[in-house]
C-alpha positions in Angstrom: -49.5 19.6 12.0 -51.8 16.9 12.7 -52.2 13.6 10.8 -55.3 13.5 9.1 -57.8 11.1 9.8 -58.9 7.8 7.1 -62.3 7.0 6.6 -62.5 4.0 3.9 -66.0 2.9 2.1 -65.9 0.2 0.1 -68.7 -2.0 -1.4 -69.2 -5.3 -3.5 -69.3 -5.6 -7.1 -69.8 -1.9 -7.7 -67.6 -1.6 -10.9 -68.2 2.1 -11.9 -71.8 2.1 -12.1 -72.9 5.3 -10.5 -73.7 8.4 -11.7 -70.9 10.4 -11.3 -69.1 7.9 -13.4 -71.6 8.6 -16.2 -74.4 6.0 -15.9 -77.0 8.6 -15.6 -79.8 5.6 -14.7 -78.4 5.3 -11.1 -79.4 7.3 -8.2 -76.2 7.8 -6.7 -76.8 11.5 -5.2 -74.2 11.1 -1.8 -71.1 9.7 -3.9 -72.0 12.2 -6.8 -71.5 14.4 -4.0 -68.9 13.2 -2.6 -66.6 13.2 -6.3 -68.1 16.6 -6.9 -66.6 17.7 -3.7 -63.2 15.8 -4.3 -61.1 13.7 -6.6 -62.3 11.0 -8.8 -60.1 8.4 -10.5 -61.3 7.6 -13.9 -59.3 5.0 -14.8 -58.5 2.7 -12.2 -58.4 -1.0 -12.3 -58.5 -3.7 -9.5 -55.5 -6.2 -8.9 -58.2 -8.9 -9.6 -61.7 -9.1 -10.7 -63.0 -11.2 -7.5 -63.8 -10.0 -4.2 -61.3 -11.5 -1.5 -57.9 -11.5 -4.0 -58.9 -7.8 -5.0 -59.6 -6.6 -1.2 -55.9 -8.1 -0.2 -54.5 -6.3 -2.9 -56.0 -3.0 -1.7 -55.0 -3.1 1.6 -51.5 -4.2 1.4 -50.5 -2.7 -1.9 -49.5 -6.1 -3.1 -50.6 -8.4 -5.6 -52.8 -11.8 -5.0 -50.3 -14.3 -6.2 -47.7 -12.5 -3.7 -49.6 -11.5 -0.7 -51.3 -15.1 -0.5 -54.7 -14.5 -1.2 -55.6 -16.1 -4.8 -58.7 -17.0 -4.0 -61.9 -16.3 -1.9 -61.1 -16.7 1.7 -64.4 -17.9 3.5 -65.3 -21.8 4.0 -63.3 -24.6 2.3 -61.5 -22.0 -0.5 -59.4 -21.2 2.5 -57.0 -18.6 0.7 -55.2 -16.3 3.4 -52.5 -13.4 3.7 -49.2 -14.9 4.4 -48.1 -14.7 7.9 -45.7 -11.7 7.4 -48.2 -9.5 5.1 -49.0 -6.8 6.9 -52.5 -4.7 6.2 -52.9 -1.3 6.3 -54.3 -1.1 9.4 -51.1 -2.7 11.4 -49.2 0.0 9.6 -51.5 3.0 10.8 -51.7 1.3 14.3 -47.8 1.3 14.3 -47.9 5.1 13.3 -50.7 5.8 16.5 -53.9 5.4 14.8 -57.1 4.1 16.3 -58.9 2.0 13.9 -62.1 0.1 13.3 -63.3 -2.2 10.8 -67.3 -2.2 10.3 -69.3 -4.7 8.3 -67.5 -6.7 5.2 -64.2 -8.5 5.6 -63.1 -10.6 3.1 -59.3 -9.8 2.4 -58.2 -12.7 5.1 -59.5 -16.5 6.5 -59.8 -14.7 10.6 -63.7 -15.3 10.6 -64.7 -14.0 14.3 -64.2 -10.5 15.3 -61.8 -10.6 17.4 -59.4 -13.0 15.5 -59.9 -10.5 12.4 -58.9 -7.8 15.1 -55.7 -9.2 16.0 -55.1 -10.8 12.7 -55.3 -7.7 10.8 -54.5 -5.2 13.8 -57.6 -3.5 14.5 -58.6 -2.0 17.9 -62.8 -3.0 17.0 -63.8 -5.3 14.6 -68.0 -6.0 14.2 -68.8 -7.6 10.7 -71.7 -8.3 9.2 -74.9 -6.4 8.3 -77.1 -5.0 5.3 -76.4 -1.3 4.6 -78.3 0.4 7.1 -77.0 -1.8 9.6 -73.5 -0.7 8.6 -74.0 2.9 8.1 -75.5 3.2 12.1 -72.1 1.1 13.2 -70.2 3.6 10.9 -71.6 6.3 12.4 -71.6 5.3 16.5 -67.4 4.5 15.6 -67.3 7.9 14.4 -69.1 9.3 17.7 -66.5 7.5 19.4 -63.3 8.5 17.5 -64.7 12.2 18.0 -64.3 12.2 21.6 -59.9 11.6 21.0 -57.3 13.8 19.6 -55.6 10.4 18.3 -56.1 10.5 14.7 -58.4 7.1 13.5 -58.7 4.2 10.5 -62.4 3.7 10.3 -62.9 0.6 7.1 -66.8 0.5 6.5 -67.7 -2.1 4.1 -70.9 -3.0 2.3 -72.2 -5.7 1.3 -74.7 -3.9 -1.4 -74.4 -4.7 -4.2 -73.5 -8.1 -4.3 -76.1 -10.8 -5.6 -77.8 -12.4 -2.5 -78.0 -16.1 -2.2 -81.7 -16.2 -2.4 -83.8 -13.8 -4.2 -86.7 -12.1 -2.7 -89.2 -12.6 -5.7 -88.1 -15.4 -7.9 -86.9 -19.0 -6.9 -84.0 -20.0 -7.9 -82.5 -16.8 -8.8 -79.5 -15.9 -7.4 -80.4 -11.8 -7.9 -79.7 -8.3 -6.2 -83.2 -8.2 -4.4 -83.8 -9.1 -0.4 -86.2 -8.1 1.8 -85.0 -4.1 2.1 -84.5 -3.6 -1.8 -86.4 -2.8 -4.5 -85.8 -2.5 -8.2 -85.0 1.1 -9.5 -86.3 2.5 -12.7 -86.9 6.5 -11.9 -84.3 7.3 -14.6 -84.7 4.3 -16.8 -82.2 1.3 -17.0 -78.7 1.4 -18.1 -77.9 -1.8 -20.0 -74.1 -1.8 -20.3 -72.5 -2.3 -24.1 -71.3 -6.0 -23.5 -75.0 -7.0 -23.0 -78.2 -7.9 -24.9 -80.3 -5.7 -24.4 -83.5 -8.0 -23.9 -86.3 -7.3 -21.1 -84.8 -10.2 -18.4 -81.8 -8.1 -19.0 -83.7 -4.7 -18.0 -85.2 -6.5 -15.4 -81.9 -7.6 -13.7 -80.5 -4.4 -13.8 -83.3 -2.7 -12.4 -82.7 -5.0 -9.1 -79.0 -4.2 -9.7 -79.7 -0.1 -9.5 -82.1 -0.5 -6.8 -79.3 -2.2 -4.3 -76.7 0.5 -5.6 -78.9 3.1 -4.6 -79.6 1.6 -1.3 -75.9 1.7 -0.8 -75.5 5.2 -1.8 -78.3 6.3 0.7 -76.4 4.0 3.6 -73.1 5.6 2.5 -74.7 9.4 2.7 -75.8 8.6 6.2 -71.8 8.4 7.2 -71.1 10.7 5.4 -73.4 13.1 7.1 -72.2 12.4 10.7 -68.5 13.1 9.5 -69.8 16.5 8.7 -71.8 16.7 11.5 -68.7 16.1 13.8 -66.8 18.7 12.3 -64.1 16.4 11.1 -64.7 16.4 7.4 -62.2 18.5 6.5 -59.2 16.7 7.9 -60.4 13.4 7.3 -59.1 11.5 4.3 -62.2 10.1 2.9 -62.3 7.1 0.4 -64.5 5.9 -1.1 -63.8 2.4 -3.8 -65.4 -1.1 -5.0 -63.7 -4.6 -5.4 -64.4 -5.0 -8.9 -66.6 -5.1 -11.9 -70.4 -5.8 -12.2 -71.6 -9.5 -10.7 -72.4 -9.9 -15.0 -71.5 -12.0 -17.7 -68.0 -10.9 -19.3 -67.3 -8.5 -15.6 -66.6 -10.3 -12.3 -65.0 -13.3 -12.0 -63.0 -12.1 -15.9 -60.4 -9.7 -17.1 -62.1 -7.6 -19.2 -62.3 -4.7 -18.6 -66.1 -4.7 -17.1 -64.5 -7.0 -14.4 -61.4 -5.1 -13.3 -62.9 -1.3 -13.7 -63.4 0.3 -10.4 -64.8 3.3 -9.1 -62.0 5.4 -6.8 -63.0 8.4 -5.0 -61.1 10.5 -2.5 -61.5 13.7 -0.9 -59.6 15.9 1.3 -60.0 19.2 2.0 -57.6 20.2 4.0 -54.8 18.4 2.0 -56.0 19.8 -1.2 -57.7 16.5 -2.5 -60.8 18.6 -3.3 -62.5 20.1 -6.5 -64.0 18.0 -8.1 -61.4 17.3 -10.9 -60.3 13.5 -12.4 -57.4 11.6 -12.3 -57.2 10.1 -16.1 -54.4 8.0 -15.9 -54.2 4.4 -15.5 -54.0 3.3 -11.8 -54.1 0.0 -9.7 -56.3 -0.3 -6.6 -52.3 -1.9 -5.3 -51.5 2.0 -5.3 -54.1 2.9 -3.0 -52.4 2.0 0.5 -49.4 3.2 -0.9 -50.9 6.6 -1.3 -52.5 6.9 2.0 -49.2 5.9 3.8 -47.4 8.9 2.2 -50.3 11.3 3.0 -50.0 10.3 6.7 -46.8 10.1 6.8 -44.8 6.7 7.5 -45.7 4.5 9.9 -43.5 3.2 12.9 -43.3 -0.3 12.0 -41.9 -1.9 9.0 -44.4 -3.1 6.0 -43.1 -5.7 3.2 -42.7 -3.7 0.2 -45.4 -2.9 -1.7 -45.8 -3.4 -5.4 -48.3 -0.5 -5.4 -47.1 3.1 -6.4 -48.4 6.5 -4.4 -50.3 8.9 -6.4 -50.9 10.9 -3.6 -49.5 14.0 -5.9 -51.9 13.5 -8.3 -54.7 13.7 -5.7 -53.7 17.1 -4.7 -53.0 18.5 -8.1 -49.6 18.7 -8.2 -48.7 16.6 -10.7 -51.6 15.4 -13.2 -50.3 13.2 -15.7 -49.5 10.4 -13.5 -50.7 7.1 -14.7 -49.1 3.6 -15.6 -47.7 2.6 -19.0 -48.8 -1.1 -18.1 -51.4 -2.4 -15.8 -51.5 -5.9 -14.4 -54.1 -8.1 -12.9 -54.6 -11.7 -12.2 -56.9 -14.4 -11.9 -56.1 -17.7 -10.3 -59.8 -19.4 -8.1 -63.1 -18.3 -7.6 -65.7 -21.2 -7.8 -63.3 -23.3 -9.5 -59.9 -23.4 -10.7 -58.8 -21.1 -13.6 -55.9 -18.9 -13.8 -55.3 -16.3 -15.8 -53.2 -13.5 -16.0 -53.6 -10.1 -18.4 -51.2 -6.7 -19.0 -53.4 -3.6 -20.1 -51.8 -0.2 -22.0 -54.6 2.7 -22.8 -54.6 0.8 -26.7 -53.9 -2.5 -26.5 -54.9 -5.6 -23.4 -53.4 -9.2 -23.6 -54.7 -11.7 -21.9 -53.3 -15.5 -21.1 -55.4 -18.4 -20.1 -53.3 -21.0 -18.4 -56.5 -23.5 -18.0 -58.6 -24.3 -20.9 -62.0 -23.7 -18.9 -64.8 -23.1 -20.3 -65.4 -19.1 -21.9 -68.8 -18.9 -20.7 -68.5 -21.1 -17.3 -68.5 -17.3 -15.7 -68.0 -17.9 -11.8 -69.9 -15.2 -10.9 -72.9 -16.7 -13.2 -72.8 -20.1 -11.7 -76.5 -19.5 -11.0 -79.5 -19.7 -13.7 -78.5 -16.0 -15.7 -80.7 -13.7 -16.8 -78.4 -11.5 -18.7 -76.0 -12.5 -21.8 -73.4 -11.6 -23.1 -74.4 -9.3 -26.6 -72.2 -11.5 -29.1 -73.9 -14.5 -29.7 -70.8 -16.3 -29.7 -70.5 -16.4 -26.3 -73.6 -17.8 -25.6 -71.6 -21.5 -26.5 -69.2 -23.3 -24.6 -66.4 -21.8 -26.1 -62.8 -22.2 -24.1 -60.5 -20.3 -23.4 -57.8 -19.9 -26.2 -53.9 -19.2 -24.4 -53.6 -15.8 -26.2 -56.3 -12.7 -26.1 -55.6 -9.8 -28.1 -57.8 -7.1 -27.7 -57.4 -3.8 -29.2 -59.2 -1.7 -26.9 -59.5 1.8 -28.6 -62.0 0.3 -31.5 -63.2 -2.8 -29.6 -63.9 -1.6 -25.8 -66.4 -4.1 -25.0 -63.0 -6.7 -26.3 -65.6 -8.6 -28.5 -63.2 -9.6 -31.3 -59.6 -11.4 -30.1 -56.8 -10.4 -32.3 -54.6 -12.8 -31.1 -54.2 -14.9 -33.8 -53.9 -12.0 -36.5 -50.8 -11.9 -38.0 -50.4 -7.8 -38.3 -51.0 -7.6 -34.9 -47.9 -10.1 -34.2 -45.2 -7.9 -33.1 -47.7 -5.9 -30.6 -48.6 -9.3 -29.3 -45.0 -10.2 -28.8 -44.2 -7.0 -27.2 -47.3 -7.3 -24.2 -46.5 -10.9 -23.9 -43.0 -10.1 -22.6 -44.2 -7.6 -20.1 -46.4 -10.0 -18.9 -43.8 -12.5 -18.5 -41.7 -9.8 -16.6 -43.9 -8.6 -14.4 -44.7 -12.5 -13.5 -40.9 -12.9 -12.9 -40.7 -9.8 -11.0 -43.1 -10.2 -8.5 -42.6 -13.8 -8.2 -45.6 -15.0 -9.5 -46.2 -19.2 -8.9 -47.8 -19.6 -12.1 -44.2 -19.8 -13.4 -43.5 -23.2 -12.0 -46.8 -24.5 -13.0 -50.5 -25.3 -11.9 -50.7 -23.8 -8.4 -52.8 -25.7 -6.0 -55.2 -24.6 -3.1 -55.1 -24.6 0.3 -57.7 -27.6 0.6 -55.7 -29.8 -1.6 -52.2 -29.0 0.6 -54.3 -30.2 3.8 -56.0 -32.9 2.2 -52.4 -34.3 0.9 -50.6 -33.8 4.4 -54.0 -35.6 5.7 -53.2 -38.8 3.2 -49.6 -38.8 4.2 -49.8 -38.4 8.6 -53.8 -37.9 9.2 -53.1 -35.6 12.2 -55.6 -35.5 15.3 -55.1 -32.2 16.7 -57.6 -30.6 15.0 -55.7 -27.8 13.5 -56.9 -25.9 10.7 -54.7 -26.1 7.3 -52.3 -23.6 6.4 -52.5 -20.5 4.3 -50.0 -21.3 1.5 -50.6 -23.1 -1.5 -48.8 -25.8 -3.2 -47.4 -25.1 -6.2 -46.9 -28.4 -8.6 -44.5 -28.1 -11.4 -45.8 -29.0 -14.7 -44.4 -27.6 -17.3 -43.2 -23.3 -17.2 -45.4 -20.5 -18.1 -43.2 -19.6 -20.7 -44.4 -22.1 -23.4 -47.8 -20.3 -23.2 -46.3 -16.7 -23.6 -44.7 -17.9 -26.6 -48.1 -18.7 -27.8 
């Protein structure tokens, strides 16, 4: 039997807005299709609610604070995989694959082509672009794997819908809309239940639908040449964001608006088809995990991943798969401000190792236009060390329980599975404040300024100061 083919979509800041996730304002018609035709997790989480630690997660199946990347990768943040990570696309090379990575790459510091190429171990490597850009590379790559027998890795990643750092309309405004989007309001605009919902609010979201169906229609227009090829139905197609909404209380926190992700996957010819749901809790970590055992294992060794294959689940055979506990982790975006948070289907705890402000929301950094819908946010509240949120009453996790004394022994119980799964996997935060790259070059610098020119390393520096422990304990 032949191994199947991968073809991985994946998008900024997407969260599950889309209509086949039940926000019935967005025009999503080609991934409605596409979950209609196959699988569609409904409960999956990323590893971390900002783009460059969540995209490292997903392609090795390991979290940030272990695979290197705990922060954005790009300029001066400088966060990169460790030299022995190993991405998915080394591991399909190893097993014979022919890949190709189109448009974004964010999940390592390689910034040409061909570094990222041999960095990451694909055969073609051309970045950059707006959605239709992207979708006509996407679909000339699939012109050219067509014309082998070797089965192929094709990653297509969009930049839609992340904010754009100048707004088309409005100065100042660091919004959805360029020059090739427009606001869309043909169903009416969702506003999301952890917002106010005021006109500049509306107005936002509008932009925000109009670049989410953009994406859709670029995604359709790969979709299409995959069926056009004939190689649909053995083809492993995925489709997945990085995390939550660019809003108040989503990216850049871990709530749940920030971490939920949209995960859909379809396969005909393995059975991943049907339009049915996976309800169970699941990790974007457990993604290349699940595509390794579909393909079958690769030739070269990978590190272990932390991730877990659901690859079973996909093709029906066993439905009730889904994690008791589901981590995620926050440690830089803009600024420094680490957290860490353990999630059951009742009950998330959250701990804030830096007492930044509440409302200092990274991916907000820019005048905002929507708030948050409890007016207490709108201060400059910080962070407490403990959040307790009890998510079956309180889903939009509005009203912290932490410091309620009947909720003491469930608060107790999460905080030392979050100090477990810290221990397990290694974690830094459990030897104190971790620094970044920058500040590890900048020290060495100080010490024996150096005059080679050579770029800092990837690692960070960790500085004792006190354990992690203490904070647990509350």
């Amino acid at each position: 039997m032949s191994r199947p083919n991968i073809l991985l979509i994946h998008c900024h800041d997407l969260g599950r807005h889309l209509g086949c996730y039940g926000v019935d304002s967005v025009v999503s018609p080609h991934l409605d299709a596409l979950a209609a035709q196959g699988v569609r997790a409904t409960n999956m989480f990323a590893a971390a609610p900002q783009c460059s630690p969540s995209r490292a997660a997903l392609f090795t199946g390991r979290w940030p604070h272990a695979n290197g990347v705990m922060g954005l990768t790009h300029r001066s943040f400088a966060w990169d995989l460790h030299p022995e990570e190993k991405h998915l696309a080394q591991l399909l090379r190893a097993g014979g694959y022919r890949s190709e990575l189109i448009g974004v790459h964010h999940e390592s510091r390689a910034a040409s082509d061909e570094v990222i190429a041999e960095r990451l171990g694909f055969d073609r490597v051309r970045t950059g672009g707006l959605a239709e850009v992207v979708a006509e590379r996407g679909v000339e790559a699939l012109h050219r794997f067509a014309r082998s027998d070797e089965p192929f890795y094709l990653q297509v990643g969009f930049q839609e819908p992340h904010r754009l750092p100048g707004h088309r309309d409005e100065k100042g405004v660091m919004g959805f809309l360029g020059d090739h989007l427009s606001p869309d309001t043909s169903r009416g605009v969702h506003v999301p239940g952890y917002l106010a919902d005021d006109d500049t609010a509306r107005a936002e979201l509008a932009e925000l639908q109009g670049a989410i169906r953009a994406m859709d229609a670029a995604v359709g227009s790969v979709l299409r040449a995959l069926d056009d090829l004939d190689l649909a139905e053995d083809t492993i197609t995925i489709f997945t964001t990085d995390h939550g909404l660019a809003l108040p209380r989503a990216k850049c926190s871990l709530y749940d608006p920030g971490l939920e992700i949209a995960f859909i996957a379809r396969w005909p010819a393995g059975g991943w088809s049907g339009g049915s749901s996976i309800t169970g809790a699941l990790s974007n970590i457990d993604v290349a995990p699940t595509l390794l055992e579909a393909v079958g294992p690769p030739a070269g060794p990978g590190r272990t991943m932390h991730g877990e294959s659901f690859a079973a689940a996909l093709a029906g055979e066993q439905p009730t798969i889904g994690r008791e506990h589901v981590f995620a982790e926050m440690t830089y975006h803009d600024y420094y401000d680490p957290r860490r948070c353990v999630r059951t289907d009742e009950l998330k705890l959250i701990a804030n190792f830096s007492s930044a402000p509440g409302y200092m929301d990274p991916s907000q950094s820019w005048r905002r236009r929507c708030t948050p819908r409890e007016p207490s946010y709108a201060h400059e509240d910080y962070h407490p060390s403990l959040e307790l949120y009890d998510l079956r009453n309180d889903p939009w996790e509005q009203h912290d329980l932490a410091e309620d004394p009947s909720h003491a022994d469930l608060l107790a119980e999460l905080s030392e599975q979050l100090f477990a799964w810290m221990q397990q996997t290694g974690d830094p935060l459990l030897h104190g404040p971790v620094g970044n790259p920058l500040a590890s070059h900048t020290r060495t610098l100080l010490q024996a300024p150096r005059q080679d020119g050579e770029r800092f390393g990837s690692r960070p520096t960790v500085v004792a100061d006190g354990p992690v422990r203490e904070i647990l304990d509350g």
